[in-house]
N, C-alpha and C positions, 0 to 999 in steps of 0.2 A: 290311770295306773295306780294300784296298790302299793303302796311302802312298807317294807318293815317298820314295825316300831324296836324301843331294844330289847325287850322279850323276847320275841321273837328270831332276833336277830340272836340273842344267845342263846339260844334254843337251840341255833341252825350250827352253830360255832360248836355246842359241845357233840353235837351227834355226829359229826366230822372229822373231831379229832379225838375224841375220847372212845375209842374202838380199836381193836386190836389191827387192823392196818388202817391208818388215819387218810385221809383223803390225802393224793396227791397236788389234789386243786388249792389247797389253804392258801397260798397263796394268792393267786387269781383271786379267790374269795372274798380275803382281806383284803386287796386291793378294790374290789368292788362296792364291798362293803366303807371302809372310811374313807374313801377318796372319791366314789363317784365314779371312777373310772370307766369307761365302755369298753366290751369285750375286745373290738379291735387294738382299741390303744393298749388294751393289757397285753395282749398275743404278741404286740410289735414290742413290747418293754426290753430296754436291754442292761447289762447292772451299769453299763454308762452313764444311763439318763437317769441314775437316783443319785442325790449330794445326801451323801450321808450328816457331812459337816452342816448344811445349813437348813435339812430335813426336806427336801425336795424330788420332785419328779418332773424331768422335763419333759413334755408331750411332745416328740418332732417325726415320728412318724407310726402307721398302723399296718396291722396283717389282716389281709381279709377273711371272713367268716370260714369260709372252707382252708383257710393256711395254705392257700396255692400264691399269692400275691402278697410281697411285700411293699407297702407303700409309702414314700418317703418324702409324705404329705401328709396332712388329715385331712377330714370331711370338708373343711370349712375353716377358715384364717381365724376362726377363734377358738377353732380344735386346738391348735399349737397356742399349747401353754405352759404354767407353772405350777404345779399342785403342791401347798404344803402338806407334810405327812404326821402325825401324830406319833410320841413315841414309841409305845404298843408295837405298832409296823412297821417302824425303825430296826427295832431290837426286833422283831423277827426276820425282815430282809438282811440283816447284817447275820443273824443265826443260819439262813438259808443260803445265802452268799459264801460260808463258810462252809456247810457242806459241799456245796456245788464245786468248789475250788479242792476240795479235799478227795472229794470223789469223781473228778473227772477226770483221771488217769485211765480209769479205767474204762474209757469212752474209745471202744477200739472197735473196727470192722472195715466194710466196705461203701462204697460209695460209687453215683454215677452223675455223669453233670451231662443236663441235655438243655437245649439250646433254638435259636435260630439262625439257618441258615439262608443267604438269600435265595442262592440256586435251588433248593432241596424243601425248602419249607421251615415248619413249628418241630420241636418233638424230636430235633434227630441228636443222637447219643454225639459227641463230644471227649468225654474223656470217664475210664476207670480205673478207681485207683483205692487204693487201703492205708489203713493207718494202721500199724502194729507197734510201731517204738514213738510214736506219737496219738494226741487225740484225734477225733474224727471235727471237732471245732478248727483246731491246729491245719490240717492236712487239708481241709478244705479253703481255706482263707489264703493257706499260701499260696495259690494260685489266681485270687482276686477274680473268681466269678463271679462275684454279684458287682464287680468293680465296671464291667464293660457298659459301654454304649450301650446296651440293650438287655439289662439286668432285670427287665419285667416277664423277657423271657423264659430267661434263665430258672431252670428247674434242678435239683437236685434230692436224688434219692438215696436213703443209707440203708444200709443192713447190718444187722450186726448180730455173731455167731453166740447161741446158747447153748448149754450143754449142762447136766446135775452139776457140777463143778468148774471151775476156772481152772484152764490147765495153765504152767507151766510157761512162763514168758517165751521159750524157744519153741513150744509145742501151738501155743496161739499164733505165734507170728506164722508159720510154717502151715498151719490151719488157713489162716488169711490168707494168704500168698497162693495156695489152693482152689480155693474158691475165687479168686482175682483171675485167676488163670483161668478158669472155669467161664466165667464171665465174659473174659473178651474172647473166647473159643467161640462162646453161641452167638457172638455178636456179628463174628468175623464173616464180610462176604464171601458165601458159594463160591468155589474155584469151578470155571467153567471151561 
């Protein structure tokens, strides 16, 4: 395996962010790049597992390759660790963390939770439901599905409504609540 050396490595940094829409990955990046990180453990990172105070990242669990599996293990008992962080990636997860919390108000739509049943199988829908006056983070956790006995099942899919412009908080919600409606209509079994 080839390594960047840091030429290279800055090379790759400014053609990613120095563009008029800058890569969404910088992150992932940066963490790839000064920590060593593996794609898994980055996918599963959550801002819990960084101490900001004492410049750390606790490795305690990974998402796998295709983000269908969250896994609340790593590879290998030496996977679960401690990585210290360099300032640099400090001061940007604390910059990024403060967008994320700033702009995820605006994390509104719809949502499905599918599941396993015993009688029934893999894959069968469970519940739908929308966030309009909450986030879709929020509206999903309050229900504690990845919290069950059998959370390796458990799937969850979001949608969320686009349109040239962001209507009107009464007009979004009203939109949602539509398309929710919508939803459990096509789900709803055949009257026979």
């Amino acid at each position: 395996m080839k390594v960047w050396d840091l030429q290279q490595v800055n090379y790759f940094m400014e053609k990613v962010t120095n563009i008029k829409r800058p890569s969404k990955y910088i992150s992932a990046y940066l963490l790839a790049i000064l920590t060593g990180m593996r794609q898994g453990e980055i996918l599963g990172l959550r801002w819990k597992d960084i101490d900001f105070q004492t410049k750390q990242i606790f490795i305690t669990q990974t998402l796998s390759h295709d983000g269908k599996e969250l896994r609340n293990f790593t590879k290998t008992s030496a996977g679960k660790r401690v990585i210290h962080i360099p300032n640099v990636l400090i001061n940007y997860l604390k910059n990024e963390q403060k967008r994320y919390l700033e702009n995820k108000e605006l994390d509104y739509g719809l949502f499905q939770i599918y599941g396993k049943y015993l009688t029934y199988g893999n894959d069968l829908l469970f519940y739908i439901g929308k966030a309009d006056y909450q986030t879709l983070g929020k509206r999903i956790f309050q229900e504690d599905w990845l919290g069950t006995t059998d959370s390796n099942n458990t799937k969850i899919c979001v949608g969320r409504l686009h349109g040239s412009q962001t209507p009107i908080e009464k007009i979004w919600s009203k939109e949602i609540d539509l398309a929710e409606r919508f939803l459990i209509y096509v789900h709803k079994p055949a009257n026979s």
